[in-house]
C-alpha positions as a Python dict, from the first residue, in 0.01 Angstrom:
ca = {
    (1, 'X'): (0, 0, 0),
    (2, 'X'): (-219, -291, -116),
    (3, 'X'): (-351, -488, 221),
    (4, 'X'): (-472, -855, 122),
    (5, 'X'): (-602, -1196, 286),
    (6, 'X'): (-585, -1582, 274),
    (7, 'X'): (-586, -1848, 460),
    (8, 'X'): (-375, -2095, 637),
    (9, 'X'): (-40, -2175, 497),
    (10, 'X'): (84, -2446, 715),
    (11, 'X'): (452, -2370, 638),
    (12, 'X'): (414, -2396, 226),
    (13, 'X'): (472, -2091, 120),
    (14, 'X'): (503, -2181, -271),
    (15, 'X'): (153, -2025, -356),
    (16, 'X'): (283, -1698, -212),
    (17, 'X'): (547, -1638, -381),
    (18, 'X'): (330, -1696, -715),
    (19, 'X'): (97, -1419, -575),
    (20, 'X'): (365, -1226, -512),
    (21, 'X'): (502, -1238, -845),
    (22, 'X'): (163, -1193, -1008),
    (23, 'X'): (81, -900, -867),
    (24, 'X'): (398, -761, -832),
    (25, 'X'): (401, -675, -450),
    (26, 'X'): (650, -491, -257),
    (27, 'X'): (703, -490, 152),
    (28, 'X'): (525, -210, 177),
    (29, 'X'): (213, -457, 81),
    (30, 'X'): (50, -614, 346),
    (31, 'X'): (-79, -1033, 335),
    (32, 'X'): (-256, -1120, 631),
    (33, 'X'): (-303, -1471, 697),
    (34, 'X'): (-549, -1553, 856),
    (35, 'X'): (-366, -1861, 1119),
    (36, 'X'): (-173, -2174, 1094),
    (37, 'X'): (147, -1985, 919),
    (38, 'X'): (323, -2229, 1043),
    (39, 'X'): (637, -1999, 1084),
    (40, 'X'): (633, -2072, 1465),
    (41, 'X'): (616, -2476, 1497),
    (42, 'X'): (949, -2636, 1537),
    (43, 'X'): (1059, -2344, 1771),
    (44, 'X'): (1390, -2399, 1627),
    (45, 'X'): (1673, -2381, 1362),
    (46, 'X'): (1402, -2512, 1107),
    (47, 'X'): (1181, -2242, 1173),
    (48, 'X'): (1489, -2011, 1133),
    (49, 'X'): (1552, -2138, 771),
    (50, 'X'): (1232, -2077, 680),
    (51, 'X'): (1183, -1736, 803),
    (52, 'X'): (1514, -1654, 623),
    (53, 'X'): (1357, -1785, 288),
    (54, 'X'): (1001, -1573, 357),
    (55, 'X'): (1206, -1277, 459),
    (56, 'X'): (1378, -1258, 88),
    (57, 'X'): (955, -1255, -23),
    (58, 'X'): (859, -897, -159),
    (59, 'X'): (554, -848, 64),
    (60, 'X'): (498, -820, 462),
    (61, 'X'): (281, -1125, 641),
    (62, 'X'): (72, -1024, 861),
    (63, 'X'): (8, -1379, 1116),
    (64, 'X'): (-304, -1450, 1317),
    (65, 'X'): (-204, -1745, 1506),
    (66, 'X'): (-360, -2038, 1425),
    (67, 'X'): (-391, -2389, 1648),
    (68, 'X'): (-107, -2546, 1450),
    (69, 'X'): (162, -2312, 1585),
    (70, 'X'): (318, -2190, 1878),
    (71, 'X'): (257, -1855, 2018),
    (72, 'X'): (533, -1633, 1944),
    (73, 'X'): (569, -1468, 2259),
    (74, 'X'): (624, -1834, 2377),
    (75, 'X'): (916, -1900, 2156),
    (76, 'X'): (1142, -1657, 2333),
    (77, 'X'): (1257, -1494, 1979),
    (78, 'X'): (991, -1180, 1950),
    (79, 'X'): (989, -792, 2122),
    (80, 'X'): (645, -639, 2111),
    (81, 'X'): (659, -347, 1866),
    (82, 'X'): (370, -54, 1765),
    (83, 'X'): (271, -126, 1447),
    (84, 'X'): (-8, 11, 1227),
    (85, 'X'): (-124, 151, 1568),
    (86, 'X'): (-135, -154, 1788),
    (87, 'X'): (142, -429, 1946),
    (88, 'X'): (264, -710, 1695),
    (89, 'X'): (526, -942, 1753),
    (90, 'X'): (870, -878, 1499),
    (91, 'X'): (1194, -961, 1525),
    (92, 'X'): (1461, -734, 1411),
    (93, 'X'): (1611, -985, 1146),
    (94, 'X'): (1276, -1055, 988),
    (95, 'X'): (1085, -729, 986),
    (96, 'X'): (843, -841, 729),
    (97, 'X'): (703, -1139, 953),
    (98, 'X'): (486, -945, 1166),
    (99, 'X'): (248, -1160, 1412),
    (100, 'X'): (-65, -1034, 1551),
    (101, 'X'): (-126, -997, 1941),
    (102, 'X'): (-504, -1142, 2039),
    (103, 'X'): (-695, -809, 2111),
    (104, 'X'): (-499, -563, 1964),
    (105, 'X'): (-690, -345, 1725),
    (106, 'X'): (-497, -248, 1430),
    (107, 'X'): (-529, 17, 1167),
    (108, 'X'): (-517, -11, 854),
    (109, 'X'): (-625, 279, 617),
    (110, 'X'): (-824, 423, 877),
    (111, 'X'): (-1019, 75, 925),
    (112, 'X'): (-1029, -90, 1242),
    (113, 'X'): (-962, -413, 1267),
    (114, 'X'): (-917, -687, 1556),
    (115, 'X'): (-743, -1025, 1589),
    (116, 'X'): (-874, -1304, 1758),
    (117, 'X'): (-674, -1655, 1720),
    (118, 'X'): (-646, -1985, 1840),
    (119, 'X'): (-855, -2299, 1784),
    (120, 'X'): (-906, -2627, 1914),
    (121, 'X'): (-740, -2894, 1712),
    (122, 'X'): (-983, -3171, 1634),
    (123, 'X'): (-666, -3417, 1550),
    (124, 'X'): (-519, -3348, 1857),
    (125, 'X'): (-551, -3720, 2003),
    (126, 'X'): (-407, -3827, 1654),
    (127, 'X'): (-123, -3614, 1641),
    (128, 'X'): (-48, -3709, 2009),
    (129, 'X'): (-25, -4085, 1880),
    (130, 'X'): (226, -4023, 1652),
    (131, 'X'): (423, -3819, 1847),
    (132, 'X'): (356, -3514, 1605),
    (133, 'X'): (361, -3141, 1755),
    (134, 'X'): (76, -3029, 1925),
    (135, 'X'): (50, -2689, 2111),
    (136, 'X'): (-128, -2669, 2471),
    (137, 'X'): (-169, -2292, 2381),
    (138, 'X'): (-352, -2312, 2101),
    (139, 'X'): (-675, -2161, 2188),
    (140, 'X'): (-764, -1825, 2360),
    (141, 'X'): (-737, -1853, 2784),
    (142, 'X'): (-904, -1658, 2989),
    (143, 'X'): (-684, -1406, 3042),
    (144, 'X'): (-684, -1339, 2647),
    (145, 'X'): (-1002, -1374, 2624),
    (146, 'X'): (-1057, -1122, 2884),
    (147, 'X'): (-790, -887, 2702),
    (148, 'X'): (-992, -887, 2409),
    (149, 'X'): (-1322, -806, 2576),
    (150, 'X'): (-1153, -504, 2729),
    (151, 'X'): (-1004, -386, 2397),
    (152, 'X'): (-1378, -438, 2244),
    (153, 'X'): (-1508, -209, 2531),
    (154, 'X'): (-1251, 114, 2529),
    (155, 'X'): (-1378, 103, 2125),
    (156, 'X'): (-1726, 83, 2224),
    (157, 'X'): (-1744, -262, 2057),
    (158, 'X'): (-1723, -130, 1718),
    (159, 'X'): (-1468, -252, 1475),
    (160, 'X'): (-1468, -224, 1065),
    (161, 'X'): (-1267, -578, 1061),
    (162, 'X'): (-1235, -903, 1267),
    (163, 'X'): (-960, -1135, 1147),
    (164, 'X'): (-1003, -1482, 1376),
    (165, 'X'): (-888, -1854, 1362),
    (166, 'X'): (-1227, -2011, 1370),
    (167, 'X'): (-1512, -1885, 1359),
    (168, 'X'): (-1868, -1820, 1592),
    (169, 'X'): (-2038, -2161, 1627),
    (170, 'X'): (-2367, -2028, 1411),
    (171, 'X'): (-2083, -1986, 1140),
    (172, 'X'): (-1945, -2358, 1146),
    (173, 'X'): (-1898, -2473, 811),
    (174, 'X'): (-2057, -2791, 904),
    (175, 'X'): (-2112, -2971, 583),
    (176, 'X'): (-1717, -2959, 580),
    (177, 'X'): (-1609, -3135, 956),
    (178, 'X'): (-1374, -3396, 886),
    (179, 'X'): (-1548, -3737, 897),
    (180, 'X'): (-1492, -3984, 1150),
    (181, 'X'): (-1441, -3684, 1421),
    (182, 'X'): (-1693, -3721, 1749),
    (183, 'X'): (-1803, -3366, 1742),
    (184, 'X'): (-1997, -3405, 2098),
    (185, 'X'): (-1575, -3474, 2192),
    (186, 'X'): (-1460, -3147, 2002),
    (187, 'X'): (-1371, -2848, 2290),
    (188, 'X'): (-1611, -2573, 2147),
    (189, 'X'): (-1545, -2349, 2394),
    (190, 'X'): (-1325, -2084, 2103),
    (191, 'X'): (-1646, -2080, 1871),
    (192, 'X'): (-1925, -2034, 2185),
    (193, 'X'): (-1744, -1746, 2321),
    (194, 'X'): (-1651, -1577, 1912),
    (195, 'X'): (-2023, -1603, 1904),
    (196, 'X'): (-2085, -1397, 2234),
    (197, 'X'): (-1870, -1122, 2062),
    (198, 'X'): (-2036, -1162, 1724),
    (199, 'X'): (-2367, -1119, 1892),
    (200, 'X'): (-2269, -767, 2033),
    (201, 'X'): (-2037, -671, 1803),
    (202, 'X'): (-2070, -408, 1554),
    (203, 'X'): (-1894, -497, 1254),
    (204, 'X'): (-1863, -440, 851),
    (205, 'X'): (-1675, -762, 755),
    (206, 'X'): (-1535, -1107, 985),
    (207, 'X'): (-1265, -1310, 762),
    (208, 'X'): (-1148, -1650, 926),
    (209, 'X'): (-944, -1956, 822),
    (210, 'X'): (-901, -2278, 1020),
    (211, 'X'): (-1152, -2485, 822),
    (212, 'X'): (-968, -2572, 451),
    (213, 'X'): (-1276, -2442, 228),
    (214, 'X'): (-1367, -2115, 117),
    (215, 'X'): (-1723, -1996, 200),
    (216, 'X'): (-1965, -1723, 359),
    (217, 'X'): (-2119, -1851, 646),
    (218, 'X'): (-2394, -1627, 830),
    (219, 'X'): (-2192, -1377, 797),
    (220, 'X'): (-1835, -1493, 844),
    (221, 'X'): (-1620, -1528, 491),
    (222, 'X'): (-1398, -1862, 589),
    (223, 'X'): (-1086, -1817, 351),
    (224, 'X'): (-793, -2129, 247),
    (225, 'X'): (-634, -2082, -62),
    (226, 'X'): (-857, -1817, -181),
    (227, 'X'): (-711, -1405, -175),
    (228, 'X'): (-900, -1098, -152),
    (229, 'X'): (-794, -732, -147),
    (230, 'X'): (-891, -604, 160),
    (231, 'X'): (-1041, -277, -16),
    (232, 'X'): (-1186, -407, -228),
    (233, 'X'): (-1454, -658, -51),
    (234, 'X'): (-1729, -558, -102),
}
């Protein structure tokens, strides 16, 4: 079992499929992606084609949810199930679309790692305008947030691996904000409390998406269209 990362997808899956045939994966590989699959937006029979396309994919996806998605619990088609040690969302038809619950520590080779998603959408006045989809649960409430801080204390706050949305506001990739966006009007209330955890977290590696560029930022590798082997990152 090969375990592997990138970043957001936003329901263009075309890319996968190429990494799927290049390295010849099977199901019993693992792709996280690391939010904004896109798998849950429509919340309906379009959403259903596509998961019937990605479920034909030789690989299992892994989801962090992103800001440009709904919630899967909220879409009234997922069960919890235990997987790799923790709760993930799966439905029975697709059992290679796996979705990650916020504060569930997973295991994966005998490495601990935690999701954290969600994120404030900066184009959420624009997409309001033009009467595109916009989700009122994308970021982390308080009663995730305080699910996640309890996970992080029955492990002592010690994790190998944090898989998030955005990042810890030290880690902004500022030189790429989208220009023309206020940022004293952008809701940083995701990235001030990821920083609180950073700051008393003990940690080997923190991979995040959100942002459309591929960097290290104190600390924090920000992935798009890049892959890495999760083994292999060192």
């Amino acid at each position: 079992m090969a375990i592997y990362l990138t970043g957001d997808t936003h329901r263009e899956f075309h890319r996968i499929k190429q990494f799927c045939e290049e390295y010849e994966t099977t199901t019993e590989d693992i792709l996280i992606i690391l939010g904004d699959a896109g798998i849950n937006y429509y919340c309906n029979y379009k959403d259903n084609d596509l998961k019937n396309e990605l479920s034909q994919l030789p690989i299992t996806l892994f989801c962090i949810h992103g800001n440009h998605e709904e919630r899967p619990y909220l879409t009234g088609n997922y069960e919890e199930r235990k997987w790799h040690g923790a709760i993930a969302y799966i439905e029975d038809s697709y059992p290679n679309l796996v979705f990650a619950k916020d504060g569930e520590i997973y295991d994966f080779n005998g490495k601990k790692a935690i999701a954290i998603g969600g994120a404030y959408s900066v184009d959420k006045e624009y997409r309001l305008s033009i009467g595109a989809l916009w989700f009122e649960s994308e970021q982390a409430d308080e009663e995730i947030k305080a699910y996640v801080e309890k996970q992080l204390d029955a492990c002592d706050w010690s994790v190998d691996y944090v898989f998030s949305h955005t990042v810890p506001i030290e880690c902004e990739p500022v030189w790429a904000f989208i220009p023309g966006i206020i940022q004293s009007m952008v809701d940083k209330t995701m990235e001030k409390w990821l920083q609180q955890i950073m700051d008393n977290l003990e940690f080997e590696k923190w991979y995040a998406g959100h942002y459309h560029v591929e960097s290290e930022e104190n600390g924090v590798r920000i992935m798009y269209e890049d892959y890495i082997r999760l083994d292999e990152d060192e």
